[in-house]
N, CA, C and O of each residue as an XYZ file, in Angstrom:
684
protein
N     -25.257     17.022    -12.849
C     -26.347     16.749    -11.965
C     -27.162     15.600    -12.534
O     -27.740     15.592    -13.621
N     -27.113     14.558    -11.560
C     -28.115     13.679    -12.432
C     -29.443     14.106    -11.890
O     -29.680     14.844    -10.934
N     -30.585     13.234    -13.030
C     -31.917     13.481    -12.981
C     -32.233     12.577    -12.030
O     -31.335     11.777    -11.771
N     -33.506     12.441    -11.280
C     -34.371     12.010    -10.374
C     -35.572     11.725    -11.108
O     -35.808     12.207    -12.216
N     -36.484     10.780    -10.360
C     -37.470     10.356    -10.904
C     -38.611     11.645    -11.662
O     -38.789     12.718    -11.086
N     -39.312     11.300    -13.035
C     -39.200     12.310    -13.680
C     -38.665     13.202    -14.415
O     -39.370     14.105    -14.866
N     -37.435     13.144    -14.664
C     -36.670     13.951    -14.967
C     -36.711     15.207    -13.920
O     -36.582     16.350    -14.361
N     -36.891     14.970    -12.546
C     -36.524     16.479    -12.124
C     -35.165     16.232    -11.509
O     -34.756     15.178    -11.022
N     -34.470     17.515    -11.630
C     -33.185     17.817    -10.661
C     -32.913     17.205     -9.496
O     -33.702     17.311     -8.557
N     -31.825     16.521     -9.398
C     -31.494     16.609     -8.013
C     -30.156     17.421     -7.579
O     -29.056     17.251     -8.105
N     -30.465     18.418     -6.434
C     -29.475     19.284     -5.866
C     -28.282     18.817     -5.301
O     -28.381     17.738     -4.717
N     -26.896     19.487     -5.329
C     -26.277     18.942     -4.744
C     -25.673     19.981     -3.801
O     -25.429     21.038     -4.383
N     -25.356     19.964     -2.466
C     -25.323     21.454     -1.716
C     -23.977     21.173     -1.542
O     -23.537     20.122     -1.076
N     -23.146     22.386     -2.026
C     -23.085     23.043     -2.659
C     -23.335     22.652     -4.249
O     -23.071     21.502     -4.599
N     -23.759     23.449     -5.055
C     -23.476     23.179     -6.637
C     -22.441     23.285     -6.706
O     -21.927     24.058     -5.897
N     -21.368     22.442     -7.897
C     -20.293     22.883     -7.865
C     -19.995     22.850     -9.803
O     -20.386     21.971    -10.570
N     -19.080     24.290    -10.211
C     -19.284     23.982    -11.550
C     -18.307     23.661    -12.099
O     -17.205     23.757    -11.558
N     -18.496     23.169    -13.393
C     -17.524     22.515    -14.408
C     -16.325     23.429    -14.157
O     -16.299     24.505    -13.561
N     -15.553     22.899    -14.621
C     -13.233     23.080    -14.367
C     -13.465     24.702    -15.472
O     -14.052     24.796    -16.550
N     -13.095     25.260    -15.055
C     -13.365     26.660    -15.667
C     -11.205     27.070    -15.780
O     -10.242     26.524    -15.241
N     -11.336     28.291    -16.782
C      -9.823     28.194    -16.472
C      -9.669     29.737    -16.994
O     -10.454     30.326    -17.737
N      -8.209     30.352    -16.302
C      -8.170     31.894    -16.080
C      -7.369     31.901    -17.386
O      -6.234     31.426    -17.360
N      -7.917     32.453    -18.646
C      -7.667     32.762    -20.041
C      -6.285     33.802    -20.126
O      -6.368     34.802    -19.412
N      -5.108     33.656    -20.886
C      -4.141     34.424    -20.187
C      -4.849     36.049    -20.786
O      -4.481     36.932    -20.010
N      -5.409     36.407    -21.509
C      -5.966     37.809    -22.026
C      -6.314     39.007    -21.159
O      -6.184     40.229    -21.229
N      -7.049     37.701    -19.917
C      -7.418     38.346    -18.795
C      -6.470     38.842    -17.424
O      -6.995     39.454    -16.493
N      -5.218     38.539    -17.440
C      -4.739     38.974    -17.045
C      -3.967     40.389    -16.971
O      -3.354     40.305    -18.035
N      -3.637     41.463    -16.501
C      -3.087     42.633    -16.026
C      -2.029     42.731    -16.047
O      -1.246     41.832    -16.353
N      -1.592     44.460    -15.549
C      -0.441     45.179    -15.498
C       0.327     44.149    -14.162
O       1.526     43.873    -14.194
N      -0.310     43.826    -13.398
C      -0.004     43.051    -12.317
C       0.220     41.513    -12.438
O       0.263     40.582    -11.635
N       0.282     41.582    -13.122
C       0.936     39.626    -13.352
C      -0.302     39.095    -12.481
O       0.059     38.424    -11.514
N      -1.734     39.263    -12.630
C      -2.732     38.179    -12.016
C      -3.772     38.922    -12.569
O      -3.854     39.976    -13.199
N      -4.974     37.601    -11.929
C      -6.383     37.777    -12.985
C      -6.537     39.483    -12.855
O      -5.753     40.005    -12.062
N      -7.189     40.101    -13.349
C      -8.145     41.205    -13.575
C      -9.226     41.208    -12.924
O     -10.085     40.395    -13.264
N      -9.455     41.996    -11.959
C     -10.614     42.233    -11.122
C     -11.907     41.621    -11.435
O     -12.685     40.862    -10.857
N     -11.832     42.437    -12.950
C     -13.112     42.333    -13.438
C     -13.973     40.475    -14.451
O     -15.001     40.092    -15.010
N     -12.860     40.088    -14.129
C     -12.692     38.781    -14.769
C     -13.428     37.763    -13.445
O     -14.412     37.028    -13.524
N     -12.652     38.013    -12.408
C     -13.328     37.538    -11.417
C     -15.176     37.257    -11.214
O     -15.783     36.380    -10.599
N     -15.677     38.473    -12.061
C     -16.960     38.225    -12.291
C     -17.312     37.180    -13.248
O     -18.263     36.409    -13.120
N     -16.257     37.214    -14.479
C     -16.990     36.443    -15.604
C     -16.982     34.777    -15.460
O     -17.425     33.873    -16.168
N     -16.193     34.825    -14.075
C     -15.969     32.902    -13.855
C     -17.114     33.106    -13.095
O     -18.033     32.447    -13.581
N     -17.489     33.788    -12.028
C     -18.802     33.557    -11.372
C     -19.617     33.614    -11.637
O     -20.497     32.999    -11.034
N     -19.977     34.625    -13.051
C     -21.269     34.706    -14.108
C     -21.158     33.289    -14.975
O     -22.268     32.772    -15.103
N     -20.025     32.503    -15.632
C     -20.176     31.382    -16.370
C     -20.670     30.251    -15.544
O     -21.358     29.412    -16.125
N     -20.298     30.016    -13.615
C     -20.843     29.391    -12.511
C     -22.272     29.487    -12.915
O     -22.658     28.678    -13.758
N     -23.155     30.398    -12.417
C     -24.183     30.989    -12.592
C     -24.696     30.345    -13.261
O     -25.395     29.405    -12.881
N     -24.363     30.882    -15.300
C     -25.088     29.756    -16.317
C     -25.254     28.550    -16.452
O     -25.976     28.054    -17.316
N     -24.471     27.799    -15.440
C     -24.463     26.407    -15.217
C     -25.814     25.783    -14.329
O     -26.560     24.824    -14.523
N     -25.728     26.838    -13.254
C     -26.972     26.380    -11.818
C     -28.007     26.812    -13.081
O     -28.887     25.983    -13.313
N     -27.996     27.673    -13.676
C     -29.628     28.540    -14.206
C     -30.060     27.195    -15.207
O     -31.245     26.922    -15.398
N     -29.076     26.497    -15.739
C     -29.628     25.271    -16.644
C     -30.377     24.440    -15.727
O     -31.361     23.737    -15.962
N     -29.849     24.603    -14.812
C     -30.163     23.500    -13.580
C     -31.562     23.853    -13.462
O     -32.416     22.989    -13.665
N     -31.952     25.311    -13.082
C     -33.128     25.509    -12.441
C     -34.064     25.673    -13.392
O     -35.221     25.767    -12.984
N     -33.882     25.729    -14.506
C     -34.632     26.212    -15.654
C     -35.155     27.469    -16.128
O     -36.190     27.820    -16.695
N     -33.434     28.398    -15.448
C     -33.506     30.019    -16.183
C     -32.413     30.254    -17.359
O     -31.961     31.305    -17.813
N     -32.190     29.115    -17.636
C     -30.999     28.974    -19.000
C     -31.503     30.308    -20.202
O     -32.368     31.149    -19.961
N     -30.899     30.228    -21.180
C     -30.633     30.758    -22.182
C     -32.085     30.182    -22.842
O     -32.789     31.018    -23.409
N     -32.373     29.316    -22.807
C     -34.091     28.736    -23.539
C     -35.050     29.310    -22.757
O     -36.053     29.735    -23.330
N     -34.956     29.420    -21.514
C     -35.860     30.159    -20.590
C     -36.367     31.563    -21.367
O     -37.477     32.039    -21.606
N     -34.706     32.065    -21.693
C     -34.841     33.724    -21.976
C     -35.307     33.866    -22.963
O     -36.005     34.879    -23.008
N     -35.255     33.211    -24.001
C     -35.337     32.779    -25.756
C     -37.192     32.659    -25.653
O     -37.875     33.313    -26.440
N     -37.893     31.672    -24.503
C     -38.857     31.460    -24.988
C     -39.882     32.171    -24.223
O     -41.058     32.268    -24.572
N     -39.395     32.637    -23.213
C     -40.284     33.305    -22.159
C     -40.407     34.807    -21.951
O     -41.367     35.260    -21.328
N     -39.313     35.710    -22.533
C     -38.649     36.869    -22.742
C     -38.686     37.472    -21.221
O     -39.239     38.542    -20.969
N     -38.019     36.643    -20.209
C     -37.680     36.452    -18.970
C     -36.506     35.953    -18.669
O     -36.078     34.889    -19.117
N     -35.765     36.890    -17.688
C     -34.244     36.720    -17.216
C     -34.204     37.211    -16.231
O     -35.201     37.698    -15.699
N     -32.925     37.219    -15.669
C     -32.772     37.923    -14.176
C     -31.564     38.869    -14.499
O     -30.706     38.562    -15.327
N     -31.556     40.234    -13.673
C     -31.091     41.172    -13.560
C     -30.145     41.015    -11.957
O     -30.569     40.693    -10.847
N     -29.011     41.315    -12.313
C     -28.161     41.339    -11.307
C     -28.265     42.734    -10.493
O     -27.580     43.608    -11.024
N     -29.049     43.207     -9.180
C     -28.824     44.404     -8.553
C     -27.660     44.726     -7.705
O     -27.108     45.820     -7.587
N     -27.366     43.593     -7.124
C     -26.162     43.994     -5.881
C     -25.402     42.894     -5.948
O     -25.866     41.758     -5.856
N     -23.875     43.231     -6.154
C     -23.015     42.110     -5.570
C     -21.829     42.343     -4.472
O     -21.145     43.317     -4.787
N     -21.596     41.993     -3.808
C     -20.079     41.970     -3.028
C     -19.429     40.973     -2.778
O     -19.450     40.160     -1.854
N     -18.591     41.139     -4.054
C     -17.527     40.693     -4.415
C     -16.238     41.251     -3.101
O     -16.125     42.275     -2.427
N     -15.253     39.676     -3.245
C     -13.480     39.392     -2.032
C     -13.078     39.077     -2.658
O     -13.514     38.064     -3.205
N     -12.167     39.560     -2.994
C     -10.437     39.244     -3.180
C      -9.685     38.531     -2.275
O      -9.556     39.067     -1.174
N      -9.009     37.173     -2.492
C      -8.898     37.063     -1.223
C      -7.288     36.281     -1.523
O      -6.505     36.188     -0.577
N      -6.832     35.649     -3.172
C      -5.774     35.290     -3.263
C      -6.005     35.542     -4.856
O      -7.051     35.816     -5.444
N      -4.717     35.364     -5.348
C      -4.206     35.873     -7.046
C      -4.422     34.503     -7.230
O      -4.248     33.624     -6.386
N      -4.980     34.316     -8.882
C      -4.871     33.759     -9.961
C      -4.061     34.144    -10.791
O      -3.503     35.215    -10.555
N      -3.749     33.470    -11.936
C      -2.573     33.382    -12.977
C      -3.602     33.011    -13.866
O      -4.753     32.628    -13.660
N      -2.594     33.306    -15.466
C      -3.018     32.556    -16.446
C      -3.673     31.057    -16.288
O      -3.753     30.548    -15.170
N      -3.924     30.690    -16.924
C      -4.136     29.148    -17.409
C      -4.831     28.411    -15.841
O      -5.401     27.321    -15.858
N      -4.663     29.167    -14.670
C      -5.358     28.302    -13.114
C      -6.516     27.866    -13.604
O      -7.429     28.458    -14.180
N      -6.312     26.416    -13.207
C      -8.061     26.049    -13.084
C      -8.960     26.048    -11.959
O      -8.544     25.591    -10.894
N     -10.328     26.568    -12.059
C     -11.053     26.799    -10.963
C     -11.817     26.253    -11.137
O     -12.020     25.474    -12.069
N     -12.919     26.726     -9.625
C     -14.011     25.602     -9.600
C     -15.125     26.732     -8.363
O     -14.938     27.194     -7.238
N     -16.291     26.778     -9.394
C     -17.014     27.880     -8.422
C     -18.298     26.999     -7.700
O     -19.113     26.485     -8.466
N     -18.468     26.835     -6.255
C     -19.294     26.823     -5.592
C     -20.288     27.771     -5.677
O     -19.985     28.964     -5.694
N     -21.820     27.282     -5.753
C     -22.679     28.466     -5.587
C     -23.645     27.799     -4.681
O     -23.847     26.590     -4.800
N     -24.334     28.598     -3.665
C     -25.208     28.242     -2.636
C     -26.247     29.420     -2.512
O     -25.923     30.565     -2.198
N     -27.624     28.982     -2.812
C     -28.541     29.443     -2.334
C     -29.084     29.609     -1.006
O     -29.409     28.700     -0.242
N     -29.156     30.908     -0.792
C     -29.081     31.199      0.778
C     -30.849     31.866      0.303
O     -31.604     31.480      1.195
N     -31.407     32.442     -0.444
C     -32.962     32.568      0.106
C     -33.533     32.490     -1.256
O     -32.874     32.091     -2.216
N     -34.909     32.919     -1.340
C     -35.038     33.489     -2.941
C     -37.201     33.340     -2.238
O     -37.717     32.580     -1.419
N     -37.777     34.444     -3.081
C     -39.154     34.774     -2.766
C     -39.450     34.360     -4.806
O     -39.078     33.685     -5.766
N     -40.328     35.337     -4.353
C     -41.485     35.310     -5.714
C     -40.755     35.487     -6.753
O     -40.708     34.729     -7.722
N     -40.009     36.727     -6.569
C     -39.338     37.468     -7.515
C     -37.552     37.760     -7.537
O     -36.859     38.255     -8.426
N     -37.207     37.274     -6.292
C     -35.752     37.325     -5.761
C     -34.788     36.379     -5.663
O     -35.175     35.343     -5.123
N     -33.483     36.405     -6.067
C     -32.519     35.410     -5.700
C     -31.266     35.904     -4.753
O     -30.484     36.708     -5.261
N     -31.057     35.507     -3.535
C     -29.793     35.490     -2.609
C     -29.037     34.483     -2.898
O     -29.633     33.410     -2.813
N     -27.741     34.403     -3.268
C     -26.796     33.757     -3.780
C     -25.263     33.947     -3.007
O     -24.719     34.963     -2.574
N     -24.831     32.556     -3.030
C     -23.031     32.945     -2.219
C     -22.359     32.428     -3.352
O     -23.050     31.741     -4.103
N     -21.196     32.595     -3.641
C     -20.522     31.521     -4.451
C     -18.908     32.076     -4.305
O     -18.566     33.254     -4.403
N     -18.265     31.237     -4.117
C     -16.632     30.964     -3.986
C     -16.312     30.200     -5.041
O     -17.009     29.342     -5.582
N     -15.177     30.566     -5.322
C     -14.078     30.545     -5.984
C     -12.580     29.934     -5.835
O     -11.478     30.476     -5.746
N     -12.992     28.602     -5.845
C     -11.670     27.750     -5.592
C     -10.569     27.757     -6.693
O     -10.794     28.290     -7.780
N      -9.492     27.219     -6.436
C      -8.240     26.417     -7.177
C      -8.701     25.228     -6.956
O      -8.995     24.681     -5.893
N      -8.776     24.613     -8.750
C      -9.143     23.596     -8.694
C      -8.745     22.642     -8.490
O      -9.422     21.639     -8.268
N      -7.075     22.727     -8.520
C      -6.128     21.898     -8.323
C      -5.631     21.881     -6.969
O      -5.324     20.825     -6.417
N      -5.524     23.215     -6.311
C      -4.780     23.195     -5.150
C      -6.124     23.411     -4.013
O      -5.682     23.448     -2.864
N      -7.190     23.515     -4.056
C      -8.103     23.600     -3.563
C      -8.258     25.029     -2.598
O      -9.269     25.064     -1.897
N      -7.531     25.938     -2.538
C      -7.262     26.888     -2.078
C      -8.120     28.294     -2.332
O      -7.583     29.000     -3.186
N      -9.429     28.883     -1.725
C     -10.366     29.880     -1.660
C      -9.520     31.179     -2.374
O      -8.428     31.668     -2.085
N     -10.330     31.457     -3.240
C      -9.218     32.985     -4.507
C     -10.301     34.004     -4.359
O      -9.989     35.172     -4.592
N     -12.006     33.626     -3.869
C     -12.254     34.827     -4.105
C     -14.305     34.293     -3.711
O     -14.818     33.176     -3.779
N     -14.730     35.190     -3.459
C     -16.366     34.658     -3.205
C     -16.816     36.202     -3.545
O     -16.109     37.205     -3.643
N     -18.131     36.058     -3.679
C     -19.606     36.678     -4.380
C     -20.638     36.264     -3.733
O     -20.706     35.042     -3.595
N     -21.712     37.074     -3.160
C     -22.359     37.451     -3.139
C     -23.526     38.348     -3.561
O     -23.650     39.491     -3.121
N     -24.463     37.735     -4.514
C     -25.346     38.130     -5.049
C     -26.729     38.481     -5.205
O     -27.339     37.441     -5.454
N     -27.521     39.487     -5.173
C     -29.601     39.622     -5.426
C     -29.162     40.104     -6.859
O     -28.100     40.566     -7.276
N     -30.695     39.750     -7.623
C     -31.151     38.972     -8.703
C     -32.460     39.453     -8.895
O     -33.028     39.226     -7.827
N     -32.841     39.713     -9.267
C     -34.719     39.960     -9.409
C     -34.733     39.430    -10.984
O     -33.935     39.570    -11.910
N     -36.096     38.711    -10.845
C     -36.721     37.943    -12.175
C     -37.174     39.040    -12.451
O     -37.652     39.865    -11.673
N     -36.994     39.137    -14.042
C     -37.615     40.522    -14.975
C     -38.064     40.062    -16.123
O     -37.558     39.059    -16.625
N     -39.241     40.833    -16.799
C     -40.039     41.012    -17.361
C     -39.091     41.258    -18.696
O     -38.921     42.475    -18.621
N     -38.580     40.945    -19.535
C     -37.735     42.221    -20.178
C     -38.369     43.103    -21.300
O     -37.789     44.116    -21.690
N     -39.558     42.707    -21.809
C     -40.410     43.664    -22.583
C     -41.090     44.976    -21.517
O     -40.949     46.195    -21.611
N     -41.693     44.329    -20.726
C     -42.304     45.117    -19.575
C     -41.226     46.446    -18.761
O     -41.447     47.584    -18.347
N     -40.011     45.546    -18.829
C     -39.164     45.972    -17.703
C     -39.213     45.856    -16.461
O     -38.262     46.343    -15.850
N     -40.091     45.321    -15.822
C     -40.529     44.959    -14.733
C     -40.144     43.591    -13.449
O     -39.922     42.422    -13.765
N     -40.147     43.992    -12.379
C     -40.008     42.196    -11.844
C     -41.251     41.688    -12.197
O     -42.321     42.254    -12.423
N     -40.952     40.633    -12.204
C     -42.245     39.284    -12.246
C     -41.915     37.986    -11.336
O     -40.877     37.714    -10.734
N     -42.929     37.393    -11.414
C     -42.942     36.451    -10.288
C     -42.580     34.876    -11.408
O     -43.115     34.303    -12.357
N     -41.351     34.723    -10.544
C     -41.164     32.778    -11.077
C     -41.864     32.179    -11.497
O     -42.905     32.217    -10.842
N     -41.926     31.409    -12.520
C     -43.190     30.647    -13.427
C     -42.894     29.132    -12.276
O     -41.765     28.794    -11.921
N     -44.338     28.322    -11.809
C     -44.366     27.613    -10.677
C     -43.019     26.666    -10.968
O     -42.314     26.438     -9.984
N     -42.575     26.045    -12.377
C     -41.744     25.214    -12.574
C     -40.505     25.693    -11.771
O     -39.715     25.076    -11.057
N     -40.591     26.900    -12.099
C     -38.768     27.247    -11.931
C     -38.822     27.327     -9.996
O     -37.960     26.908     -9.223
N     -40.036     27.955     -9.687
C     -40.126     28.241     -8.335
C     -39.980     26.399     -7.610
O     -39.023     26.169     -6.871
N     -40.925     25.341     -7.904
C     -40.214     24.285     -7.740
C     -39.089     23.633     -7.456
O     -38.732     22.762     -6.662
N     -38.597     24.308     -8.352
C     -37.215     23.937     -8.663
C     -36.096     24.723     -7.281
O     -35.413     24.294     -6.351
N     -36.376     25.801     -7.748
C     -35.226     26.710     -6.297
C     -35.645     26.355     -4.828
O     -34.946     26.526     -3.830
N     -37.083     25.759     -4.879
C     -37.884     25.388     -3.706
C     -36.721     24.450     -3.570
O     -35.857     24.749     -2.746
N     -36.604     23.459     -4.207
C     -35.760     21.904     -4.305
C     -34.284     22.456     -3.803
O     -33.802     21.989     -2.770
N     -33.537     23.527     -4.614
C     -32.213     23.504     -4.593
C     -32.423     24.125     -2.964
O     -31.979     23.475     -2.018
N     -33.082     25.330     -2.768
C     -33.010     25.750     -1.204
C     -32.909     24.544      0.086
O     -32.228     24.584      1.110
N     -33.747     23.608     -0.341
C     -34.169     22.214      0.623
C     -32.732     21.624      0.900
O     -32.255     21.449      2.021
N     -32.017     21.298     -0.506
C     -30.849     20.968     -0.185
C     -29.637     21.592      0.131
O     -28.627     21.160      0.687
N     -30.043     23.138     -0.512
C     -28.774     23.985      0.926
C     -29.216     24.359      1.706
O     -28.626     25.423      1.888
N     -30.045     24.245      2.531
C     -30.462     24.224      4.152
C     -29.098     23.744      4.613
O     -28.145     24.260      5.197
N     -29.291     22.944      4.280
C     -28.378     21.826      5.231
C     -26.874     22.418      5.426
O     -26.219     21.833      6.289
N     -26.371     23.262      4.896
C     -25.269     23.772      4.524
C     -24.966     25.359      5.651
O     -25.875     26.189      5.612
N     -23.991     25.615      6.377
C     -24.178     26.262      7.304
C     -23.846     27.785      6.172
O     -23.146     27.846      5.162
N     -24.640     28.823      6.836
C     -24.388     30.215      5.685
C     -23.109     30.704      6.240
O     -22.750     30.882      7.405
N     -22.532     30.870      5.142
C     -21.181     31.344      4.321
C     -20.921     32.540      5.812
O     -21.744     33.328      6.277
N     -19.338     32.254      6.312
C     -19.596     33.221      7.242
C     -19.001     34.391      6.469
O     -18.177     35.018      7.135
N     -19.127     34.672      5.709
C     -18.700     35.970      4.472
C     -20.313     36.722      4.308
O     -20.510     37.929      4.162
N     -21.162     35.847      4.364
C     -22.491     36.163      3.898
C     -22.869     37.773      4.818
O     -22.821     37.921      6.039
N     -23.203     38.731      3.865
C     -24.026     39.868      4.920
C     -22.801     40.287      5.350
O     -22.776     40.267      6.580
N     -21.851     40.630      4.907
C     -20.498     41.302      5.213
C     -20.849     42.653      4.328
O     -21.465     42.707      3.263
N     -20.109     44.014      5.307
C     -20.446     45.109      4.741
C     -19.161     46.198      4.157
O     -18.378     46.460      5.070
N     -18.940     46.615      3.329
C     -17.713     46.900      3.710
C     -17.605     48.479      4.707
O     -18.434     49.388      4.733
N     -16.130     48.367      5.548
C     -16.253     49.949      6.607
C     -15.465     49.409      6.353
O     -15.301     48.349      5.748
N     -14.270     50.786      7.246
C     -12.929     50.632      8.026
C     -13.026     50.186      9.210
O     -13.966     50.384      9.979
N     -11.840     49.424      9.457
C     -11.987     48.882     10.493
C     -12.161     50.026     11.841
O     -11.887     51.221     11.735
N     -12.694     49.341     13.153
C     -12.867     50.070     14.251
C     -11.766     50.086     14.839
O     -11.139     49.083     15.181
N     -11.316     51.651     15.065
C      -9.596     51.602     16.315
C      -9.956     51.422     17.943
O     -10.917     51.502     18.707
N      -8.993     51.223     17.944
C      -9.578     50.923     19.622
C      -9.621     52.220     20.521
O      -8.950     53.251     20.541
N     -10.384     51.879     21.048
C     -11.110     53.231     22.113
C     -12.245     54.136     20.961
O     -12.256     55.336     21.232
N     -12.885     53.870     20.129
C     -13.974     54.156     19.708
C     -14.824     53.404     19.848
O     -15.953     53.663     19.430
């Protein structure tokens, strides 16, 4: 991301993060990624935007403030392998005082081909307190900025998906 006058951020809608790659360790009984791995490319996505916004690892270090992951729903939607390189989109779809709404997909970085998206809330926490707390104005700035530039971006039609069984017909 380059800087803008000031050194502040400029957004790019979607964020998109550094070439990430499926470690063979993480792979399964099933010859493809591990379910649970699927999170840790979208959590390393994540640490990338949070540098961006200024909830990095220095944030947490100096402010004893982080965010807590409450809800995600997570798709499966194609297999990874060892060694695939990816590439995670993340898009801010809302965020208040204390809240973050988040989408983010999961490309092939090479073949450009959708493997998997997330959906995420977030609450800013206190972590001595335990408590939510409200965005320090910088950081709120800042998501103000990244939201401005995913406006523009139509919401994820995955977004607000619930999971059921499907409906049979004649019910």
């Amino acid at each position: 991301m380059p800087a803008g006058r000031d050194s502040e951020p400029v957004f790019f809608a979607p964020f998109v993060s550094s070439v990430l790659r499926v470690e063979p360790g993480w792979i399964d009984y099933n010859g493809h990624l591990n379910m649970a791995y699927y999170n840790v490319l979208f959590d390393r996505a994540v640490d990338e935007v949070y540098e961006l916004l200024g909830l990095g690892l220095g944030y947490v270090e100096a402010s004893g403030h982080s965010t807590y992951t409450v809800e995600v729903h997570l798709r499966y939607l194609r297999e990874l392998h060892a060694e695939d390189p990816v590439r995670v989109t993340f898009q801010l779809l809302d965020f208040d005082a204390k809240r973050l709404h988040y989408f983010e997909q999961l490309f092939h970085a090479d073949e450009g081909w959708l493997s998997a998206t997330s959906e995420n809330m977030v609450l800013h926490v206190d972590m001595a307190a335990k408590k939510t707390a409200t965005f320090p104005a910088e950081v709120a700035a800042r998501l103000q900025g990244m939201k401005a530039a995913h406006a523009e971006l139509p919401v994820p039609q995955a977004a607000g998906r619930r999971i059921a069984m499907p409906q049979r017909a004649g019910k």
